[in-house]
N, C-alpha and C positions, 0 to 999 in steps of 0.2 A: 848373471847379475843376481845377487842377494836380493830378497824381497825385502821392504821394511815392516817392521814391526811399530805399530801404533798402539798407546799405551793413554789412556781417557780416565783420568782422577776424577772424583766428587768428595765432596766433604760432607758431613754432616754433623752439624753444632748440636751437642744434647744439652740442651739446657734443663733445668730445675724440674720442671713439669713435666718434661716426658719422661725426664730419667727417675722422679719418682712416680709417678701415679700411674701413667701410661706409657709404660716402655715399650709396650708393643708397638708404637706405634714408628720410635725409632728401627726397631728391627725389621718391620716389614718395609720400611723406607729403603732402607740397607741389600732387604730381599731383592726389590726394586731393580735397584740400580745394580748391581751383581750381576741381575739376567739379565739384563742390557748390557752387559760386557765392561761395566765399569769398576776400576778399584777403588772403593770405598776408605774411608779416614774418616774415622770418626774422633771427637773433639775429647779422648778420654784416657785415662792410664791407670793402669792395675793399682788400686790400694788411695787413688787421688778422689777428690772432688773433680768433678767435672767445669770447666770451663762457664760462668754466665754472664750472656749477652748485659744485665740489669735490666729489660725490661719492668719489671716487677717496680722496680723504684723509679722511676720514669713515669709511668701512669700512673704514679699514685702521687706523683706532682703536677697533672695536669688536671687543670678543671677546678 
């Protein structure tokens, strides 16, 4: 009998702040989750803007 293979996604949303100021911090997140055996997808494509939740304008309508 064939054993199965299991196959465990994560994602990671890079929003505005990490992807400019602090990208390390998305990379070592990425580190992260790799050596836990998971494949990684991150929210980004060669030559694009990355994906933003809006936060940023959101809090700046509260309060």
């Amino acid at each position: 009998m064939p054993s199965a293979t299991i196959t465990v996604f994560a994602s990671i949303l890079r929003q505005p702040f990490n992807n400019s100021i602090e990208p390390e911090n998305v990379r070592a997140a990425q580190q992260v989750l790799e050596a836990a055996g998971y494949t990684v997808h991150v929210n980004t494509r060669a030559r694009e803007r990355p994906l933003c939740y809006g936060r940023t304008l959101s809090d700046s309508e509260v309060g």
